[in-house]
C-alpha beads as a LAMMPS data file, in Angstrom:
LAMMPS data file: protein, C-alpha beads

392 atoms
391 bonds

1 atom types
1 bond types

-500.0 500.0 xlo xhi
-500.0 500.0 ylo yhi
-500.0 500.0 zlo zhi

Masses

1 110.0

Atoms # bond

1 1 1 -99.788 15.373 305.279
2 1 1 -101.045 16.562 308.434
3 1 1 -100.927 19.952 309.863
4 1 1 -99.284 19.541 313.317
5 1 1 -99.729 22.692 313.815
6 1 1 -103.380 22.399 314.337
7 1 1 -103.395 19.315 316.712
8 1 1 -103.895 21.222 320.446
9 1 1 -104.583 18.207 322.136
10 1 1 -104.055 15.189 322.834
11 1 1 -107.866 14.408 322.124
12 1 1 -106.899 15.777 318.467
13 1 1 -104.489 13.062 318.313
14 1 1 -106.436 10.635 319.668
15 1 1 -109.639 10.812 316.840
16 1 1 -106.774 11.184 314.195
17 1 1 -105.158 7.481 315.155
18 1 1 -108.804 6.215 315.522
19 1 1 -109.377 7.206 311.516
20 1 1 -105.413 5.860 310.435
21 1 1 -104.662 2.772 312.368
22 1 1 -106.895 -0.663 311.626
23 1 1 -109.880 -0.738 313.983
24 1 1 -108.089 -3.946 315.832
25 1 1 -104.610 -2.536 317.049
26 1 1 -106.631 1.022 317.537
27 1 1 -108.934 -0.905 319.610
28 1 1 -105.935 -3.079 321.735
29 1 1 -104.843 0.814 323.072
30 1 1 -108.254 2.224 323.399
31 1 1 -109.880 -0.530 325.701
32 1 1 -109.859 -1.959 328.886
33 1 1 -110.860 -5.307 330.630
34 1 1 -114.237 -6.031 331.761
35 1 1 -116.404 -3.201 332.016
36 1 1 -113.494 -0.789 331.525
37 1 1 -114.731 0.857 334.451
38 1 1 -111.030 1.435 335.725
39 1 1 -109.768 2.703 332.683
40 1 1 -112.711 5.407 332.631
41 1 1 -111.939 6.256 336.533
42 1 1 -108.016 6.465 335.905
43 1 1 -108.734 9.804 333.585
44 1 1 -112.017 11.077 335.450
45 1 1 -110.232 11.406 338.969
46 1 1 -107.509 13.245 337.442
47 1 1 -110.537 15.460 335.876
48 1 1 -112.060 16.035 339.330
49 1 1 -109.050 17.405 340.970
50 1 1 -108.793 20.977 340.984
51 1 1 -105.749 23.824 340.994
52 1 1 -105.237 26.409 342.928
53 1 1 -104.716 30.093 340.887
54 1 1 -101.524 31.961 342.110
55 1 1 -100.906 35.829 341.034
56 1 1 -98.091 38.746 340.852
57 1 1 -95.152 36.024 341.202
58 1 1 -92.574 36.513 339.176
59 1 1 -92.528 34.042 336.699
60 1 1 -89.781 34.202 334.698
61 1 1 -86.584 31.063 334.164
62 1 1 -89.298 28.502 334.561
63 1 1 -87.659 25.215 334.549
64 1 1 -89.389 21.499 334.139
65 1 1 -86.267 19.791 334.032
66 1 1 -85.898 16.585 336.902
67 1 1 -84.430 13.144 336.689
68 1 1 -85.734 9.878 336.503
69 1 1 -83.463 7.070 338.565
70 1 1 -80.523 9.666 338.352
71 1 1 -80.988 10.449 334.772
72 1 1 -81.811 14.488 333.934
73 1 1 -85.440 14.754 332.227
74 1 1 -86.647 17.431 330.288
75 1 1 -89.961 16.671 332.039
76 1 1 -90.802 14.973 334.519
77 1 1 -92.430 12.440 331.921
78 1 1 -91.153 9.187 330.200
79 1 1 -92.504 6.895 326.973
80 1 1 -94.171 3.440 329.147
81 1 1 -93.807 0.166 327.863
82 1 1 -96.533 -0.986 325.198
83 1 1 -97.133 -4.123 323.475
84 1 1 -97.481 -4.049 319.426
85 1 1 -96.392 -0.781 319.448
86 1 1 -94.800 -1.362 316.165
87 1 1 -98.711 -2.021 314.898
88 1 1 -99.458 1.328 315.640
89 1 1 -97.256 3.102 312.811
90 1 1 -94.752 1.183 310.827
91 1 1 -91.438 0.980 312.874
92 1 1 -93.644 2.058 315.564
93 1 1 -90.926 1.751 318.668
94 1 1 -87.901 2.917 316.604
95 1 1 -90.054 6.591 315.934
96 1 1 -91.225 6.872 319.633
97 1 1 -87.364 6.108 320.695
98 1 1 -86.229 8.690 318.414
99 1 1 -88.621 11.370 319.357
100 1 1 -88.284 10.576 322.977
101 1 1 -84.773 11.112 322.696
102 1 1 -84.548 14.222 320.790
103 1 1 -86.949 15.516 323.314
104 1 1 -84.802 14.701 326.633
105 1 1 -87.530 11.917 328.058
106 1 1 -87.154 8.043 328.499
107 1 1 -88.417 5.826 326.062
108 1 1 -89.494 2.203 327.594
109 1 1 -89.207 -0.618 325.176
110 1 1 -91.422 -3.685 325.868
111 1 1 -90.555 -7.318 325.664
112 1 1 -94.020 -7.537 323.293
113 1 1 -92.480 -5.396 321.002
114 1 1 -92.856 -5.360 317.553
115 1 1 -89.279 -4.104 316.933
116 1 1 -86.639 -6.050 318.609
117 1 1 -84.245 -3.954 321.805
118 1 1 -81.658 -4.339 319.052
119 1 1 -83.111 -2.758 316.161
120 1 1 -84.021 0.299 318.643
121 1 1 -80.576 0.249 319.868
122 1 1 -79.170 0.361 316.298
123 1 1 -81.665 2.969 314.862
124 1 1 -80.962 5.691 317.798
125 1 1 -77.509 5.561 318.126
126 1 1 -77.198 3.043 320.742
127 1 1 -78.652 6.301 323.003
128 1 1 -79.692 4.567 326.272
129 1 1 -83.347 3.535 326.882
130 1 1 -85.488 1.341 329.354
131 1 1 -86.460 -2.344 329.013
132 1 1 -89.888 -3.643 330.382
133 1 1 -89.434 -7.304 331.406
134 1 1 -92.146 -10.181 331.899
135 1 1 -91.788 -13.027 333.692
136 1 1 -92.097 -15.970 331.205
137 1 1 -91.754 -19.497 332.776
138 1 1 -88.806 -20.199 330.780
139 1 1 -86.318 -18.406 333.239
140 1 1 -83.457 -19.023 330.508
141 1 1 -85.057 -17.104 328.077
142 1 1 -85.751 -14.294 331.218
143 1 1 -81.882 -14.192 332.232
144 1 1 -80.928 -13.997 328.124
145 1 1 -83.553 -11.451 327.900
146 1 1 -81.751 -9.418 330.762
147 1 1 -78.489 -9.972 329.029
148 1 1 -79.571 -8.637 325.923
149 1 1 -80.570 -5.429 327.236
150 1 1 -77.497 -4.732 328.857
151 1 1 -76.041 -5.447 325.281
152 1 1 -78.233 -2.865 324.014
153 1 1 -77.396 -0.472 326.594
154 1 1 -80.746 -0.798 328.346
155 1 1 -80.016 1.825 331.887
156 1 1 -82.862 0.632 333.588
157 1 1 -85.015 -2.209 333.627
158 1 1 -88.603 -2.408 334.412
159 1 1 -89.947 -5.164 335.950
160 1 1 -93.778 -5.348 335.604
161 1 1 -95.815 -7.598 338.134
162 1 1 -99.359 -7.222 337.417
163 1 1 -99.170 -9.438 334.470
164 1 1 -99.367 -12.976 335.450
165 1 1 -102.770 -13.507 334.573
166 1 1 -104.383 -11.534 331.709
167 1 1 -108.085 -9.704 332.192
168 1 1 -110.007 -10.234 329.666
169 1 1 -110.627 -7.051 326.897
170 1 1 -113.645 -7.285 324.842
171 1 1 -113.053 -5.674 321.815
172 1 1 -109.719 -7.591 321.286
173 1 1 -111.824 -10.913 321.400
174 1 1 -113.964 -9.362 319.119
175 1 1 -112.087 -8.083 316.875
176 1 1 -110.120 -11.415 316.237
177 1 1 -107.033 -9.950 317.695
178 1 1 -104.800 -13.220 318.366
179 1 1 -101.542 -14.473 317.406
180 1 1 -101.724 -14.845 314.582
181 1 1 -104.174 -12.136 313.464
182 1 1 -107.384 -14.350 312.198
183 1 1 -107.856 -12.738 308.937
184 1 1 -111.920 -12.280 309.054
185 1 1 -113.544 -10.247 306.153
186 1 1 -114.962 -7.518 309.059
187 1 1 -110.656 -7.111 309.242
188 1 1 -109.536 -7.156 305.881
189 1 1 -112.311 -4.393 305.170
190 1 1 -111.295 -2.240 307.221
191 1 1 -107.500 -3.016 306.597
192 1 1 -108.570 -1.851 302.921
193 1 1 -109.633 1.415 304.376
194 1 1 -106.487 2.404 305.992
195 1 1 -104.037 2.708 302.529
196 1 1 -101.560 5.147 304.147
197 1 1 -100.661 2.349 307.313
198 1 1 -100.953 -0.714 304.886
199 1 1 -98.236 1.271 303.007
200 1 1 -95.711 1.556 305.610
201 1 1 -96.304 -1.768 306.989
202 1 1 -95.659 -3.127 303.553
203 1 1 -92.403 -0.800 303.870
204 1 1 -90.920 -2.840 306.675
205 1 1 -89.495 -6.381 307.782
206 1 1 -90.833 -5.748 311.030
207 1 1 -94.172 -7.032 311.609
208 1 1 -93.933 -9.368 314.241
209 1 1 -92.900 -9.765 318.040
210 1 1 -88.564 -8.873 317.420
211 1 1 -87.473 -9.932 320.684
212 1 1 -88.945 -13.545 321.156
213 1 1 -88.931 -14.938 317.247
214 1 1 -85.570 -16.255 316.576
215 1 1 -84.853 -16.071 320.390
216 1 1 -86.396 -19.277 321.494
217 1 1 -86.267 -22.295 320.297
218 1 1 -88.904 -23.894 318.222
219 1 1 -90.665 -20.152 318.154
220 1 1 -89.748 -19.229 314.454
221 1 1 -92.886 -18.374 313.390
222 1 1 -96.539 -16.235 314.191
223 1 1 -97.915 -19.494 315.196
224 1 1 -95.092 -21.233 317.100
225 1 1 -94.974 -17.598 318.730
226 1 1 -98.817 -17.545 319.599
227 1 1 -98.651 -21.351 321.364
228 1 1 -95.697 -20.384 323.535
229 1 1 -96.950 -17.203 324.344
230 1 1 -99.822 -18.861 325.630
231 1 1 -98.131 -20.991 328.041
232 1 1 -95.413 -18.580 329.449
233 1 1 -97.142 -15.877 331.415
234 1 1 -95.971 -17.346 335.000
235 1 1 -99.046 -17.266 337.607
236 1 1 -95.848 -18.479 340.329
237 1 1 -94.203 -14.764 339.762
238 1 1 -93.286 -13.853 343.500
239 1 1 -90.757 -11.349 345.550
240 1 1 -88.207 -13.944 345.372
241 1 1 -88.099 -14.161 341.339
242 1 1 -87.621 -9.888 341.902
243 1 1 -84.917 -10.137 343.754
244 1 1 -83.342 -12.990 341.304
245 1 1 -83.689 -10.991 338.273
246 1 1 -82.514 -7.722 340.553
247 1 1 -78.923 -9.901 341.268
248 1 1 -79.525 -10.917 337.566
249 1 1 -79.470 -7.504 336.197
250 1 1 -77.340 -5.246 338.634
251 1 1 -78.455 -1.926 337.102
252 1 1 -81.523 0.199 338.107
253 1 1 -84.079 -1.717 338.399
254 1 1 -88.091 -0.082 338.532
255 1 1 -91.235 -2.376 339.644
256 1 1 -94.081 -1.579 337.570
257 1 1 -98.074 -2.503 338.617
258 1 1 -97.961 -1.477 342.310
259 1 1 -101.826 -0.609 343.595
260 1 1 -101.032 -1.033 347.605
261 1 1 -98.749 0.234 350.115
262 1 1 -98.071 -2.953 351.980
263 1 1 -96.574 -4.700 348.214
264 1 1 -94.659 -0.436 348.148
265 1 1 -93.085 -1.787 351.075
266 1 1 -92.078 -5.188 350.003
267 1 1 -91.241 -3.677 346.430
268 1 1 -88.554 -1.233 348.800
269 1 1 -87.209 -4.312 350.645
270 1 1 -86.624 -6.076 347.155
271 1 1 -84.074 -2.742 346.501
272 1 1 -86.158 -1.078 344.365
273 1 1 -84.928 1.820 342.905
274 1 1 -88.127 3.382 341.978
275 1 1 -91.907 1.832 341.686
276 1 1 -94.641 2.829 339.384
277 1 1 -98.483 3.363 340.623
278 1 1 -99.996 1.333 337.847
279 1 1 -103.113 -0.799 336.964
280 1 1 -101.764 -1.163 333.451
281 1 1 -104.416 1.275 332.391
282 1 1 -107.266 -0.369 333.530
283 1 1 -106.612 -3.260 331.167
284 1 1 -106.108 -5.819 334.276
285 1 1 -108.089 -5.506 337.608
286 1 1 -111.104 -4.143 336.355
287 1 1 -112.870 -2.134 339.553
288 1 1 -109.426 -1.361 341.359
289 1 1 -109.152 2.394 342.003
290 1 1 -107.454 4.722 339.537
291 1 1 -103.540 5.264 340.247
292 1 1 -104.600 9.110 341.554
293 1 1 -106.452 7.297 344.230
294 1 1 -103.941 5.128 345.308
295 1 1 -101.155 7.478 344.417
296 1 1 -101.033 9.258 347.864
297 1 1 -100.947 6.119 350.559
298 1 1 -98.051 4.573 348.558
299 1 1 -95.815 7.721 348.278
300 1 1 -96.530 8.714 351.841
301 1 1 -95.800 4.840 352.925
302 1 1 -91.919 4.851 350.924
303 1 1 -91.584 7.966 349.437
304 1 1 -89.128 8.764 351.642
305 1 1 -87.119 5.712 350.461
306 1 1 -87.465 5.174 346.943
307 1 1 -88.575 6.724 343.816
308 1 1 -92.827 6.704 343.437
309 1 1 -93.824 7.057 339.780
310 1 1 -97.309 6.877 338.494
311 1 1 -99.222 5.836 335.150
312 1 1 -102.752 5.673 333.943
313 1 1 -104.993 8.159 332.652
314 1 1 -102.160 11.218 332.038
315 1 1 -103.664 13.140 328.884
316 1 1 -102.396 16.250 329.920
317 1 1 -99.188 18.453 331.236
318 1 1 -102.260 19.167 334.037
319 1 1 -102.277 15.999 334.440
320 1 1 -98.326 15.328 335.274
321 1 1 -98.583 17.967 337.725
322 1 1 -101.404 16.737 339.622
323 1 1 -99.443 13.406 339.412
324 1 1 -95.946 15.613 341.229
325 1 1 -98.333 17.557 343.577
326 1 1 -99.794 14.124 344.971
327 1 1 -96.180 12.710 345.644
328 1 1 -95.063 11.536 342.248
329 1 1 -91.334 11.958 341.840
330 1 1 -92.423 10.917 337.932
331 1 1 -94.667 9.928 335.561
332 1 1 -95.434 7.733 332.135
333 1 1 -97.230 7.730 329.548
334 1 1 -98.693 5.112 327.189
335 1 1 -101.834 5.781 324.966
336 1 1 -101.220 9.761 325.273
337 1 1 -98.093 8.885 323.261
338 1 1 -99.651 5.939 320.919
339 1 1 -102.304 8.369 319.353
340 1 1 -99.558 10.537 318.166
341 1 1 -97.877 7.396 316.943
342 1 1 -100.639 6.341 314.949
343 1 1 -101.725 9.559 313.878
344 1 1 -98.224 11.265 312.510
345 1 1 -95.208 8.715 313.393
346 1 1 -92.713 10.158 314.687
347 1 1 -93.791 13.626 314.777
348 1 1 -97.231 12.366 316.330
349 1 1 -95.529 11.707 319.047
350 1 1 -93.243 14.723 319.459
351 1 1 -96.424 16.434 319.191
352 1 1 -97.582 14.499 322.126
353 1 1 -94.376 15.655 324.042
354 1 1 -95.038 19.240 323.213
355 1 1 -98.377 19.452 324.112
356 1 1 -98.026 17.902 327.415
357 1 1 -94.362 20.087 328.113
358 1 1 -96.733 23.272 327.077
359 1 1 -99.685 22.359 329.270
360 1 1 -97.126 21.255 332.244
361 1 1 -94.870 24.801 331.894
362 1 1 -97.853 26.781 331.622
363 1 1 -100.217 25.165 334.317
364 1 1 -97.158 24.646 336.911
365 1 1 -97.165 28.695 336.463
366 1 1 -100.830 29.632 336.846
367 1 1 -100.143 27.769 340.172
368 1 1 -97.219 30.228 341.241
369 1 1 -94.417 27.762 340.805
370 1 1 -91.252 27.990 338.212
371 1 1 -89.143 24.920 339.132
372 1 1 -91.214 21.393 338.921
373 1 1 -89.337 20.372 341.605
374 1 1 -90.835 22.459 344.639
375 1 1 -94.275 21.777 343.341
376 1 1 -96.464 19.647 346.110
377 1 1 -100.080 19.539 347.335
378 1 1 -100.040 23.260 347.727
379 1 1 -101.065 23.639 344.014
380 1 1 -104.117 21.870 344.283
381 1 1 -107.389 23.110 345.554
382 1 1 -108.419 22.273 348.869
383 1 1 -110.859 19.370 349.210
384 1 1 -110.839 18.043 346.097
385 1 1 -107.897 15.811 345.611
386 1 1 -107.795 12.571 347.163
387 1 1 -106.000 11.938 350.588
388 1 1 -104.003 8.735 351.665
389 1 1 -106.078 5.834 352.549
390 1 1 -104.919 2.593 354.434
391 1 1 -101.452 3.611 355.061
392 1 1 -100.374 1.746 359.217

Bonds

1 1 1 2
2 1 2 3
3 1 3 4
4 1 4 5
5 1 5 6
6 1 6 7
7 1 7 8
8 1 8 9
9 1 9 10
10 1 10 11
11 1 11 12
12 1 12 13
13 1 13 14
14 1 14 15
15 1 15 16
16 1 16 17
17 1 17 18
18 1 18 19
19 1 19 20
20 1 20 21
21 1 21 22
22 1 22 23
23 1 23 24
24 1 24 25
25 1 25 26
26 1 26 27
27 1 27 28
28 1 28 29
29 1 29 30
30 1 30 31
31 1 31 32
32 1 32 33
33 1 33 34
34 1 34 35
35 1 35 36
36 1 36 37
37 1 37 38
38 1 38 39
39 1 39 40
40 1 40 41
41 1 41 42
42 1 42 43
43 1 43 44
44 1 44 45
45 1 45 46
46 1 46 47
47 1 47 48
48 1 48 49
49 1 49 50
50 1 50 51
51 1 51 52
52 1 52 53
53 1 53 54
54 1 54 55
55 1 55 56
56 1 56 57
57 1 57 58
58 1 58 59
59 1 59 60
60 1 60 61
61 1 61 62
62 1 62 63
63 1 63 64
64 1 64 65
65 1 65 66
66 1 66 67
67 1 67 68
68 1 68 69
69 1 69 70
70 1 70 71
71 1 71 72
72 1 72 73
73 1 73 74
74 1 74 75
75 1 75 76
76 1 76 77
77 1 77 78
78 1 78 79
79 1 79 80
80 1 80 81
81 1 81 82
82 1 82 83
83 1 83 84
84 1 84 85
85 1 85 86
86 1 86 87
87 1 87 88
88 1 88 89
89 1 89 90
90 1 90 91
91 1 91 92
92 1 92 93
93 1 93 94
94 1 94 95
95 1 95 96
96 1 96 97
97 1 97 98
98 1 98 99
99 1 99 100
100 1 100 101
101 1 101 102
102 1 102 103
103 1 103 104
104 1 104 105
105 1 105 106
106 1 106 107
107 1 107 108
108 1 108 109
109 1 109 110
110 1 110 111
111 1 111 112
112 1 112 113
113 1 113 114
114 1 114 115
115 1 115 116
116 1 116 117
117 1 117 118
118 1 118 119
119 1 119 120
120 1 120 121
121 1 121 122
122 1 122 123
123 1 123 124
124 1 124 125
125 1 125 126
126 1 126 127
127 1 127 128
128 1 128 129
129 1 129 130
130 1 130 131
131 1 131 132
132 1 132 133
133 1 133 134
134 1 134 135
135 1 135 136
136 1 136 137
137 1 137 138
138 1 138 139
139 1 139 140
140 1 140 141
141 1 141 142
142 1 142 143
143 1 143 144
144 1 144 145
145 1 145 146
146 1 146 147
147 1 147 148
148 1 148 149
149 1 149 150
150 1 150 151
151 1 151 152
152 1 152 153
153 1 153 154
154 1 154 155
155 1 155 156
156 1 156 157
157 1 157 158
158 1 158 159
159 1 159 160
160 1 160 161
161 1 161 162
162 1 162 163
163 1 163 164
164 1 164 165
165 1 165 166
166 1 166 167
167 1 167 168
168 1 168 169
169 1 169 170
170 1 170 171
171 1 171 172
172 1 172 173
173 1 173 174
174 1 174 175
175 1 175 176
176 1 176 177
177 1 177 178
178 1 178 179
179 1 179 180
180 1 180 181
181 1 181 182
182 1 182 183
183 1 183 184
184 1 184 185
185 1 185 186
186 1 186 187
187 1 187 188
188 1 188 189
189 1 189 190
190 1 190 191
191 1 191 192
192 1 192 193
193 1 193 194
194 1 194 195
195 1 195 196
196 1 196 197
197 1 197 198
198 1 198 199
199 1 199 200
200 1 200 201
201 1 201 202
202 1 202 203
203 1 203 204
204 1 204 205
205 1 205 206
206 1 206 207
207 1 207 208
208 1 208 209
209 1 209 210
210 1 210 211
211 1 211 212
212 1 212 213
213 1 213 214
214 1 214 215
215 1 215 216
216 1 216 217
217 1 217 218
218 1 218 219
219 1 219 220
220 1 220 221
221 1 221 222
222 1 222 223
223 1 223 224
224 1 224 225
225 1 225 226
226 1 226 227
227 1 227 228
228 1 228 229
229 1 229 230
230 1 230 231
231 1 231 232
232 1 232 233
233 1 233 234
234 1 234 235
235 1 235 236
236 1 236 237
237 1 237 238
238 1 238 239
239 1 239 240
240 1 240 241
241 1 241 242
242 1 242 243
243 1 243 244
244 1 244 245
245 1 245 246
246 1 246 247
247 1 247 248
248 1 248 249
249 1 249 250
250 1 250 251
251 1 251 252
252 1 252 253
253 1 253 254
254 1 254 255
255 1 255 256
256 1 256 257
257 1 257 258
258 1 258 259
259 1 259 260
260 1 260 261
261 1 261 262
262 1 262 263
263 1 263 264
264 1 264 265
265 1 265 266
266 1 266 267
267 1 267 268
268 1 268 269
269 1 269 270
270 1 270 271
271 1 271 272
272 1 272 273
273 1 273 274
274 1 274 275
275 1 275 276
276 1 276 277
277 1 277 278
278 1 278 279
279 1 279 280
280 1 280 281
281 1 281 282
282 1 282 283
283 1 283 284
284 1 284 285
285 1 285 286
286 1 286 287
287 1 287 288
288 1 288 289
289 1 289 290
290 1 290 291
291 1 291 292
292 1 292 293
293 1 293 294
294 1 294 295
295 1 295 296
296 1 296 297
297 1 297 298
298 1 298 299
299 1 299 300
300 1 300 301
301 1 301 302
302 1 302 303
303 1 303 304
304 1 304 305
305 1 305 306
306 1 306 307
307 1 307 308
308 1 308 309
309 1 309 310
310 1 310 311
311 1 311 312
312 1 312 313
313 1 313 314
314 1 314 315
315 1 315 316
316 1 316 317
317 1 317 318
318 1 318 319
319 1 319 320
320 1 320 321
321 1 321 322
322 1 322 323
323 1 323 324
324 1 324 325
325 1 325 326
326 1 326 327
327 1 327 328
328 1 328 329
329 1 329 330
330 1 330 331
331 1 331 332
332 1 332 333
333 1 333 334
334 1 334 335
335 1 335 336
336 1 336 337
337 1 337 338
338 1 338 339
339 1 339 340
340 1 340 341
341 1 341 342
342 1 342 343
343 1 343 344
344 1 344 345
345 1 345 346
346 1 346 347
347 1 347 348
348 1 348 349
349 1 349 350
350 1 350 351
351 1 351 352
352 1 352 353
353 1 353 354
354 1 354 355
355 1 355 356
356 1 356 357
357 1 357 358
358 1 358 359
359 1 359 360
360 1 360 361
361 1 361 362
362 1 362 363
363 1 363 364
364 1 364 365
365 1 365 366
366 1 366 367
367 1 367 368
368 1 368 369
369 1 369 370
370 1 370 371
371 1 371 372
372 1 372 373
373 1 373 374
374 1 374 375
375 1 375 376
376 1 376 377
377 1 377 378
378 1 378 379
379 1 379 380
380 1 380 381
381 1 381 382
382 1 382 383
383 1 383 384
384 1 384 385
385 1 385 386
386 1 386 387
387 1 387 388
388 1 388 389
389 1 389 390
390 1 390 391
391 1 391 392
């Protein structure tokens, strides 16, 4: 058993995951498209920005609490949507669900989940939790996928819109990741060498994608699944199909993959009630800025009319608050939360939530502030944060 105790960052997490979880699905978090040179720049402009020391402020009743879409936060902070998170650890999005709610943070299930929205539903108490939608072609199986989560008492959807065509990752090519899995010797070697996941995964029914197989027709199987998966991600995805599944839905509804403030804009007209600054971790667009960099024109262009959340590149609780301080009303996070997955389950992951609540509390006082809510640019150091660009 691991120490928990001892992990003090998420780094520590992260090298822990890399030893327990097969090289493949390690790999499918840890990489980006291309030359992953956006996935490198969404962490190393975070690094570059610098705080600004407050002293003799009275620090005490120091409060992180916010809300997210009108629901209370106990940070500023919520679980983002990953695919095969289930591959991760056994049960993968049933433990982040549970730790996200005993922690008093979202947890956002994806529709390339390993676990279906109803086995998450019926493993946390039907306690409410997002639902990330894509936009297949089959618009049936879209409007029954939005009907399902209201089942499941899905409160907010999230609509992502930087997925209609898929950049190309490397390592995922090379490591035979496909649907199915193609069983090379290179993979079952190194499957051998991970006993302690092969265990759990041998533990569960859940091993493949719960919320399409047995959903559509024909799609019964890993290879029916992988053939229709390959055809459905819809390159015809427009403002019109938002507003569609917006009438569809009728709840909150969050667009997810917003780089530019001219599509903030259109995203507000659509009724948005809250956008995420997102390049899907630098696994898309390779060479399009980090979401720090674009953070600032986008909540300065609608911030004053909807939500502005950001992803990509949040390791820290320094992190979040350079995230709030640039105009982020929130924040998500995905592989910060994955390498405690894969390291620990679900106390990896509450271990992720700690550190980052620690680092957050602790850094948002060094800069003079005790409620998250009042922090803004003032906490950062002068010069070396980056300023709105291309905002008319």
């Amino acid at each position: 058993m691991t120490d928990l105790a001892h992990i003090t960052c998420i780094e520590d997490l992260r090298q822990l995951a890399q030893r327990r979880v097969p090289r493949m699905f390690y790999d499918y978090v840890d990489t980006g498209s291309y030359t992953e040179s956006t996935y490198r720049a969404n962490e190393a402009d975070l690094q570059r920005i610098r705080l600004r020391q407050r002293v003799a402020i009275n620090l005490s009743g120091r409060s992180t609490r916010s809300t997210m879409v009108g629901q209370t936060v106990a940070m500023p902070v919520a679980l983002a949507p990953t695919g095969l998170t289930g591959m991760q650890h056994a049960d993968g999005e049933i433990l982040a669900a549970r730790a996200a709610q005993a922690f008093g943070v979202p947890f956002t299930l994806s529709t390339m989940s390993i676990c279906s929205m109803e086995d998450v539903a019926a493993h946390t108490g039907r306690h409410p939790f997002w639902f990330q939608l894509y936009v297949m072609r089959d618009r049936d199986f879209v409007g029954r996928l939005i009907d399902r989560s209201k089942a499941a008492g899905c409160s907010a959807l999230q609509l992502t819109l930087d997925l209609q065509l898929q950049g190309q990752r490397h390592k995922d090519i090379k490591n035979g990741l496909s649907v199915p899995v193609r069983p090379t010797l290179a993979n079952l070697l190194n499957l051998a060498s991970k006993p302690r996941w092969c265990r759990a995964m041998l533990g569960t029914p859940r091993r493949t994608f719960g919320n399409i197989i047995g959903h559509v027709q024909g799609v019964d199987s890993l290879s029916s699944l992988g053939a229709w998966t390959a055809a459905q991600f819809d390159p015809t995805l427009n403002w019109n199909d938002v507003e569609w599944i917006k009438r569809r839905w009728g709840g909150k509804l969050v667009l997810k993959g917003i780089m530019d403030a001219e599509d903030a804009r259109l995203a507000v007209a659509t009724g948005a009630d809250a956008i995420i600054v997102s390049n899907h971790g630098g696994r898309q667009l390779d060479g399009a800025p980090s979401t720090i960099e674009a953070l600032p024109a986008i909540a300065q262009a609608v911030g004053q009319h909807t939500e502005v959340w950001m992803d990509g590149g949040i390791r820290s609780g320094q992190d979040v608050l350079k995230a709030l301080a640039l105009g982020a009303r929130g924040t998500l996070i995905g592989r910060s939360f994955l390498y405690g997955l894969g390291a620990a389950g679900q106390a990896g992951v509450t271990r992720a939530l700690e550190l980052i609540h620690k680092e957050l509390d602790t850094t948002m006082a060094f800069c003079g502030h005790t409620d998250i809510r009042t922090v803004d640019a003032s906490v950062l150091w002068p010069g070396s944060y980056p300023q709105p660009r291309g905002v008319c």
